[in-house]
C-alpha positions in Angstrom: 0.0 0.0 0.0 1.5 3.6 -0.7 2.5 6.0 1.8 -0.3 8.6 1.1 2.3 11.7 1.9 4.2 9.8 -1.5 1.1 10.2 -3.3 1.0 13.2 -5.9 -2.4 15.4 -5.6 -2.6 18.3 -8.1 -5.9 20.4 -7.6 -7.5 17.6 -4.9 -7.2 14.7 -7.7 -5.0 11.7 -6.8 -2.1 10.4 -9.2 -4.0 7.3 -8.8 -7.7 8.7 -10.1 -5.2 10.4 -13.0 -3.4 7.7 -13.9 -7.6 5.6 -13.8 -8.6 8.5 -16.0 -6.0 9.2 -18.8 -3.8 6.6 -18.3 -0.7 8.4 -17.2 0.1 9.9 -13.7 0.8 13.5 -12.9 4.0 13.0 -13.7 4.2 11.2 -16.6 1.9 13.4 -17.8 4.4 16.8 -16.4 7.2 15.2 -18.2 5.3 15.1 -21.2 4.5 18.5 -21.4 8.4 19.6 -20.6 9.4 17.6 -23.3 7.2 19.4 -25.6 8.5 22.6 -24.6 5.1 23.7 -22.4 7.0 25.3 -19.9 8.1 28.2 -22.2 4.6 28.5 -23.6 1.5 30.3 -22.8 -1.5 28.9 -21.8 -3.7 29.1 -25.2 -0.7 27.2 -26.8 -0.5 24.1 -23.6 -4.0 24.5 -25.0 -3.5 23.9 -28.6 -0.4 21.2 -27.4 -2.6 19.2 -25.4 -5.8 19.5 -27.4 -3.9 18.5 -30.9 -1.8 15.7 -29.4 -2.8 13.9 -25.9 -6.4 12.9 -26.5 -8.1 13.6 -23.7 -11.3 15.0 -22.9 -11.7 18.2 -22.4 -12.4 18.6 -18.7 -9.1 16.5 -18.0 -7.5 18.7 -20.3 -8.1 21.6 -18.4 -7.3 19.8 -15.4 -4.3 18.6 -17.0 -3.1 22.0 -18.1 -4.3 23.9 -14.6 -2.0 21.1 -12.6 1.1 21.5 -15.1 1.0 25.5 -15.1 0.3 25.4 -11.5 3.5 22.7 -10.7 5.6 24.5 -12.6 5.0 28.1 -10.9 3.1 29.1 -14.2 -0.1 30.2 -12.8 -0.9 30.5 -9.4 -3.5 28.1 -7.3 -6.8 30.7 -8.2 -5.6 32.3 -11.1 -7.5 32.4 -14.6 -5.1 34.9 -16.5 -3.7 37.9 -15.4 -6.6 37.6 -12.6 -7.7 35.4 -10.0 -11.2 34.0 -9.0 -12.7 32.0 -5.7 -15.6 29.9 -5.4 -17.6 29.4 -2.2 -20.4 27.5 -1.9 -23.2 26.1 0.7 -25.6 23.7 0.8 -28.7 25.6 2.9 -31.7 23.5 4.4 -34.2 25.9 2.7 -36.6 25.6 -1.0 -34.9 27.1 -4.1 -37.0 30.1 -4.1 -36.6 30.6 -0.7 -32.9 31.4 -0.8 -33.5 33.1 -4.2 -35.6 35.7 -2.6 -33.1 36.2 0.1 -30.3 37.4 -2.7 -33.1 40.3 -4.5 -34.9 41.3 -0.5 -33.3 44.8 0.4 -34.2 43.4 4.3 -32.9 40.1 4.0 -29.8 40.7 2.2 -28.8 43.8 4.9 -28.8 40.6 7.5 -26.9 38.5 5.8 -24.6 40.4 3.3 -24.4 43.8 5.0 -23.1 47.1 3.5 -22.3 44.8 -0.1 -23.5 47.0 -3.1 -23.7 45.2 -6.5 -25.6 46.1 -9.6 -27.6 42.9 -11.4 -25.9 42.2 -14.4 -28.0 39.6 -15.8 -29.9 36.5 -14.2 -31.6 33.5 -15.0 -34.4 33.8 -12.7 -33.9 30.4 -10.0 -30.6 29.4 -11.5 -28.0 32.3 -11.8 -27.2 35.4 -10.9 -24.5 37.8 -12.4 -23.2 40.7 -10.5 -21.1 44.0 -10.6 -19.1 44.2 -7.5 -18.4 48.2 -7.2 -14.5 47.4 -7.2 -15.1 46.3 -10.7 -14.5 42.7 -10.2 -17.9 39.7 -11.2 -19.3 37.8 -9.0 -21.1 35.1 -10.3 -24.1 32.7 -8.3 -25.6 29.7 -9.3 -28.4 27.8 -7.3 -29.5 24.1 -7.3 -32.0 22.3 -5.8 -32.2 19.1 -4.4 -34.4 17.1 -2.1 -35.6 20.3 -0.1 -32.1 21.9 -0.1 -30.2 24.5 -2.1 -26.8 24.3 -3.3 -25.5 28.0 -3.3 -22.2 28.2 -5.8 -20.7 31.8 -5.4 -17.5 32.0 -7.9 -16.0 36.0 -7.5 -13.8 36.9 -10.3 -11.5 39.5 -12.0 -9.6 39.6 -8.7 -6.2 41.5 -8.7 -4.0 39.7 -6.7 -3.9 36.3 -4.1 -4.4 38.3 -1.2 -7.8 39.2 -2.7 -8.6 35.6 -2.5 -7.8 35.1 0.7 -10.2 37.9 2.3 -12.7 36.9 -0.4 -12.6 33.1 0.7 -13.4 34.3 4.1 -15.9 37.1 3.1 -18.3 34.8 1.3 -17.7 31.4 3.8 -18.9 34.0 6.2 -21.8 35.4 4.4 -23.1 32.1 3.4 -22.6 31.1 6.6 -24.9 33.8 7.7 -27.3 33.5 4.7 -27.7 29.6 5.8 -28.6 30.4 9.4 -30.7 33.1 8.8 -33.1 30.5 6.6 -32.3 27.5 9.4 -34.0 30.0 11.3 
């Protein structure tokens, strides 16, 4: 049995659930890429490299790609770009519309997200939610339902730097946090 501090995790996925996947390890799959010259390309040509020649699908290409840039001090964990993004999300014991009508209620949203200001951008009324932040970064929301609970997927984007991502993580574990007790309640 391996020594699980010996095995290789690249974005939470195993070198064992890689190697199941696309046949290779991390890597195997790392040395690939060198060999190919990745590490002195950008990302839209790993891209076109691993899309043209590797033949996997395309989620595990992205994976692939995310893992290799990120390994080789490429791209930073959270970084899309030049920017960065975090995701937060919440499962709350509370009807779809429920927890929809907390996110567009000027009452509700002053107890659970206080002093935020965002402008609507767009919306799929139940599903999504697309939002100006006023430091001109995106926050997008997505909402799921399933058996009598709502999945609550907030992904904030067009951040400037990693310590961005750190007081976002916390900002929205806290406000969902808050949003999710407020509903329990």
């Amino acid at each position: 049995m391996a020594n699980l501090f010996q095995i290789k995790r690249v974005n939470g996925v195993s070198d064992d659930t890689v190697k199941a996947k696309t046949g290779k390890k991390w890597d195997e799959w790392f040395k690939i890429l060198d060999k190919a010259g990745a590490r002195m390309m950008d990302h839209r040509e790993i891209v076109s490299l691993v899309n043209a020649q590797l033949g996997l699908t395309p989620w595990w290409s992205q994976l692939l790609i995310l893992g290799y840039e990120q390994d080789r001090g490429i791209r930073r964990k959270h970084q899309r770009g030049e920017r960065y993004e975090v995701d937060r999300s919440k499962a709350i014991a509370a009807p779809l519309e429920t927890v929809w009508d907390a996110w567009h209620d000027p009452a509700a949203l002053s107890r659970w997200l206080p002093g935020a200001s965002f402008e609507v951008r767009g919306s799929t009324p139940h599903r999504t939610l697309h939002l100006n932040w006023p430091d001109d970064t995106h926050v997008a929301v997505k909402f799921t339902e399933k058996a009598g609970k709502t999945r609550v997927v907030v992904c904030h984007g067009r951040l400037r730097t990693s310590a961005d991502v750190t007081r976002l993580q916390d900002y929205w574990t806290g406000a969902l946090s808050r949003l999710r007790d407020m509903l329990a309640g």
